[in-house]
Every structure is written in structure tokens, then in C-alpha cells.
VOGU-3710 file (C-alpha; in Angstrom, 3 decimals, decimal comma):
1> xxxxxxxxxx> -14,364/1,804/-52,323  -11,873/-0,925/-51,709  -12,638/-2,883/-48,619  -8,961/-1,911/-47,078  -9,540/1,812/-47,251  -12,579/1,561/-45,185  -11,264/-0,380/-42,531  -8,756/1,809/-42,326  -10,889/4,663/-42,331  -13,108/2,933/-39,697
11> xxxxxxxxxx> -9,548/1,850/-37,554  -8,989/5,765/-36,959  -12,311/6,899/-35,909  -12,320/4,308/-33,528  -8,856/5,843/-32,296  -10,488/8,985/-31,838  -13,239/7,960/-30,297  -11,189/5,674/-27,444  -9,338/8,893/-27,408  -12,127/11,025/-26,369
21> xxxxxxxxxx> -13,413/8,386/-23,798  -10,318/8,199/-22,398  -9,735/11,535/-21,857  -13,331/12,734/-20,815  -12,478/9,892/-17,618  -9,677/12,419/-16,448  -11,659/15,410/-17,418  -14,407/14,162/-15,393  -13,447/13,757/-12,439  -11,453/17,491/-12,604
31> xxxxxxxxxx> -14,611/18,789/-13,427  -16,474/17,345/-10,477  -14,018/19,034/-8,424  -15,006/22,368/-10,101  -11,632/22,814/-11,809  -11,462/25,789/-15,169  -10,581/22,947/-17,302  -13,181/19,660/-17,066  -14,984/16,991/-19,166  -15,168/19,073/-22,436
41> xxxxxxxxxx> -11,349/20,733/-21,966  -9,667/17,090/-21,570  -12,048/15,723/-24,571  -10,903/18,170/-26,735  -6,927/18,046/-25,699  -7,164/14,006/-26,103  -9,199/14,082/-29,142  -6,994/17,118/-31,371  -3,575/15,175/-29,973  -5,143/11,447/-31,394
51> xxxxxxxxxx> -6,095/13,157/-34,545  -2,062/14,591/-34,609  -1,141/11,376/-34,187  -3,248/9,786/-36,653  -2,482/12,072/-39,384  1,544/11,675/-38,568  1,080/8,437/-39,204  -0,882/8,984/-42,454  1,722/11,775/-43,678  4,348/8,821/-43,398
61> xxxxxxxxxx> 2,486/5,998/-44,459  1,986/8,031/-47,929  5,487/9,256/-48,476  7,677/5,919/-46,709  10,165/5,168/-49,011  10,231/8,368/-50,761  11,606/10,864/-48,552  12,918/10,639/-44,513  9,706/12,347/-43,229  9,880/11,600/-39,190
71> xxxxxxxxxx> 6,234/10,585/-38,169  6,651/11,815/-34,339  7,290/15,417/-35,486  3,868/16,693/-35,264  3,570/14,863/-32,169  6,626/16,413/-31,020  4,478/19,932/-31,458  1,897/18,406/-29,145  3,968/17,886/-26,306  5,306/21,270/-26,147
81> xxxxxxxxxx> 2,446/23,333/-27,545  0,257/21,424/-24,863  2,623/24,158/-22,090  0,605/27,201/-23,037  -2,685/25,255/-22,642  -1,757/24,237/-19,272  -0,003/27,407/-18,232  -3,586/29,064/-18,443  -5,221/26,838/-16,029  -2,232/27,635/-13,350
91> xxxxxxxxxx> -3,304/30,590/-11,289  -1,245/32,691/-8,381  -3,900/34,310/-5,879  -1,037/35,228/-2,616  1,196/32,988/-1,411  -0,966/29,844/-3,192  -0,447/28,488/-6,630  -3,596/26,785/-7,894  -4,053/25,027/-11,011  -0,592/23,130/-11,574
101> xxxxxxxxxx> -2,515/19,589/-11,059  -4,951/20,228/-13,672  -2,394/21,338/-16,433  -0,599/18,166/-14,971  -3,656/15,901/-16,208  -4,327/18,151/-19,392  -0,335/16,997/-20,670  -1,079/13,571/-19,441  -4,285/13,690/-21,710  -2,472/14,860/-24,405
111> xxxxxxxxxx> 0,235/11,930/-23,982  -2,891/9,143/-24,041  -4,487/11,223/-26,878  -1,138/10,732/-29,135  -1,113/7,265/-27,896  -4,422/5,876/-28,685  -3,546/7,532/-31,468  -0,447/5,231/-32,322  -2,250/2,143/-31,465  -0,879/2,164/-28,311
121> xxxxxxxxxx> -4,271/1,361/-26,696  -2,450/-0,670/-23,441  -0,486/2,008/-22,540  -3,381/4,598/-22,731  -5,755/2,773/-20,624  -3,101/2,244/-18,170  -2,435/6,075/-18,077  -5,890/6,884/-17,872  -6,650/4,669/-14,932  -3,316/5,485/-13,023
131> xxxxxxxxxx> -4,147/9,040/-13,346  -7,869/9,238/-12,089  -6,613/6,751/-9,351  -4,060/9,683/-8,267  -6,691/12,237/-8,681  -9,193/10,678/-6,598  -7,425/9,043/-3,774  -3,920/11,012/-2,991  -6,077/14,038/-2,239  -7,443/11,908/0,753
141> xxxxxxxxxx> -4,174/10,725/1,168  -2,765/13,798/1,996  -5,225/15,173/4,061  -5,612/11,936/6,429  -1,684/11,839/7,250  -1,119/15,567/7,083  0,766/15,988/3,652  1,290/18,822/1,081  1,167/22,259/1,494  -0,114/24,058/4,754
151> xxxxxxxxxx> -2,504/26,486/2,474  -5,586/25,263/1,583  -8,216/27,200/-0,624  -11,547/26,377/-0,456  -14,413/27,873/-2,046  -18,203/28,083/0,114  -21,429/27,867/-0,872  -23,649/30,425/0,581  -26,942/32,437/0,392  -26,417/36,037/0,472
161> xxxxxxxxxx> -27,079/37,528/3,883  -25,894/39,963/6,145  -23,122/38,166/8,483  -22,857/35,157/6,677  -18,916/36,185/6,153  -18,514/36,364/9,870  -20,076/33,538/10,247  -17,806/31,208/8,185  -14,791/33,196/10,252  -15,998/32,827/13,428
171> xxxxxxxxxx> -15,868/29,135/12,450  -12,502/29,051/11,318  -11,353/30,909/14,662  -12,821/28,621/16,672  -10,582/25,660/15,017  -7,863/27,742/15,320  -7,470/28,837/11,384  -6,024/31,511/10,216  -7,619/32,891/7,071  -4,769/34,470/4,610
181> xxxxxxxxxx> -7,188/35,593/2,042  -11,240/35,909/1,373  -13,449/36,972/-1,314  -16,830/37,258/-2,160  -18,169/36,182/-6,111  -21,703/36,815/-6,816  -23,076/33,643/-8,570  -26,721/34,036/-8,718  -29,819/35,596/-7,124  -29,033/35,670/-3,805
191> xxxxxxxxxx> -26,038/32,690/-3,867  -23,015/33,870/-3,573  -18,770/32,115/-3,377  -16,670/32,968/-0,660  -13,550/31,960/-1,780  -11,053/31,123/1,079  -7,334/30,496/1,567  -6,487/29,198/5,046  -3,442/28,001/6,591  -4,104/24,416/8,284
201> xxxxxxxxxx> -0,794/23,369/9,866  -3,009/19,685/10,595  -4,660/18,646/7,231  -5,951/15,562/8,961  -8,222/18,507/10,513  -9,364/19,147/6,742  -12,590/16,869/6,627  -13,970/17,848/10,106  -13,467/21,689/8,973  -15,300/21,161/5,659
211> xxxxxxxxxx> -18,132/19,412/7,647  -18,433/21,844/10,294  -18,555/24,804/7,377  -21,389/22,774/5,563  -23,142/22,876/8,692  -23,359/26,379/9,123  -26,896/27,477/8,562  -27,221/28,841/4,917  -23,987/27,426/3,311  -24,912/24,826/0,529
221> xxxxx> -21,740/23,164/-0,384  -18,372/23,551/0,608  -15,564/22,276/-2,281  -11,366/22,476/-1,920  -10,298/24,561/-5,308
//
């Protein structure tokens, strides 16, 4: 095999395999926060859009100079077939819409998938670390000065007991709450979610709610959806 080929050959799986770093970074740190789409999601989305890339570039590489084949075409297809991908993480439970964030981060994947897959590897890294950084700190951001939406859903951790609803609402009244939605999911042997949707007009009161709710005797963990 000539000695071109197989750098060549070597040149793209190294593309895909920045690619699938790059995008299990985002991915991870949706799925810490216990999002439908996580590490393997954002691997794959990154990882199939590289390899679109990559073969684009192929496609054109063979037929240059023979015909006016357009290398970003199947890219093109990425960008807007990524929509119904990210249209199925987006969920409307009431009033709240949940999910537009992580089908925000799934297109942004898909953008640093096609551009790893380019050779673009600046750009991607840049991407990647801009978007984990917005992730991971405006969320804070936003609850320490009081921004975004009044509606917060939040999902608790709980042993199944008699009570243990009234419990967790008894809490909320007591910070002044008001709780525009609640349900139960059975998770386990006697662990159950109580998924709630409360309107916080203060969301620099956020962190001292979640604390007090973690401190309620048998709730495990308490996570914002």
C-alpha cells in the first residue's frame, strides 16, 4: 500500500476520533445533569457528522476536475437533518418547555463534528470549550442574579414512604413556592422521582431551596431538569 494512502487513511480516523472526544466533553457534562440525550447521544451526533464531512471531502477529492460536485452538500444535510434529532429532546410538560438547551448543544456538536471533520481542529476546540463553559457556569449565573424564567423543574430523590410528598410541599410552602405541577415516577425498589415544577419569582433563592429539599429526611439527591 503506498505510504500516502495510509496516512491519509490514518489522517481521518484521527478526525473521527478528535470528533468523538470532542463531542463526548459536551455530552458529558449534559449527562451529569441527567439530560435524555448525554455522553453516548453527543458521541454519536459528533462522530456520524465528522464521518459526513470526511466522506464530502473524499467524494470531491475523487471527482475535482471532472464534474462541479459541491463538497458542503452532505454537510448541508447535517445541519438541517440534525432539527428532528433535537426536536425529540425538547419536551412541553404545562406552561414549561424543557429540553431546548440540550438540542442547542446536540446542533453545536454536530457543527464541531463537521468541523474536525474539515480540518478545522481550532475552531472545534474553541466550540467545544465555549460551550461546556456556558453549560456549566451561566446556569449559576442565572440563578445567583435572578435570571431566566420564573419556572423551575426539578426532579427529587426519594425513598418511597407514606407522606414523603407532603413533606417536600410543606417545604416549598414554607419558602413561599408555589408548586404548578408534581408527579411521582417509580424508579426502583422502594426509590421513587418526584418530579416538580415550581414558580420561584427569586432564583437567587434556588440553591438554599435545593439544600433545604436534600435535607429532608429520606430524599437522596435533588437535580434541576
Amino acid at each position: 500500500m503506498p505510504m500516502e494512502w495510509i496516512l491519509g487513511e490514518l489522517t481521518d480516523v484521527m478526525r473521527l476520533l478528535i470528533a468523538a472526544i470532542l463531542g463526548g466533553v459536551v455530552g458529558l457534562e449534559r449527562q451529569q445533569r441527567h439530560k435524555s440525550a448525554g455522553l453516548r447521544t453527543h458521541i454519536l451526533v459528533s462522530l456520524g457528522s465528522c464521518l459526513v464531512m470526511v466522506i464530502s471531502i473524499k467524494i470531491y477529492t475523487g471527482v475535482q476536475g471532472l464534474t462541479n460536485a459541491d463538497p458542503a452538500r452532505l454537510a448541508a444535510q447535517v445541519v438541517s437533518g440534525i432539527g428532528f434529532l433535537g426536536a425529540g429532546t425538547i419536551m412541553k410538560e404545562g406552561l414549561t418547555i424543557k429540553g431546548l438547551t440540550t438540542a442547542a448543544s446536540l446542533w453545536v456538536v454536530a457543527g464541531v463534528g463537521l468541523a474536525v471533520g474539515g480540518g478545522y481542529y481550532v475552531g472545534a476546540v474553541a466550540t467545544t470549550v465555549l460551550s461546556v463553559l456556558a453549560l456549566t457556569y451561566l446556569p449559576r449565573y442565572e440563578r445567583l442574579y435572578g435570571c431566566g424564567p420564573s419556572q423551575v423543574a426539578m426532579i427529587v430523590k426519594s425513598v418511597d414512604k407514606p407522606g414523603q410528598i407532603g413533606r417536600v410541599g410543606s417545604y416549598l410552602g414554607t419558602k413561599n413556592v408555589a408548586i404548578c405541577d408534581i408527579k411521582i415516577d417509580e424508579v426502583g425498589k422502594n426509590e421513587i422521582h418526584i418530579s416538580v415544577i415550581v414558580d420561584i419569582t427569586d432564583r437567587r433563592m434556588l440553591p438554599d431551596i435545593l439544600e433545604g429539599l436534600k435535607a429532608i429526611e429520606g430524599v437522596g439527591d435533588v437535580w434541576l431538569e
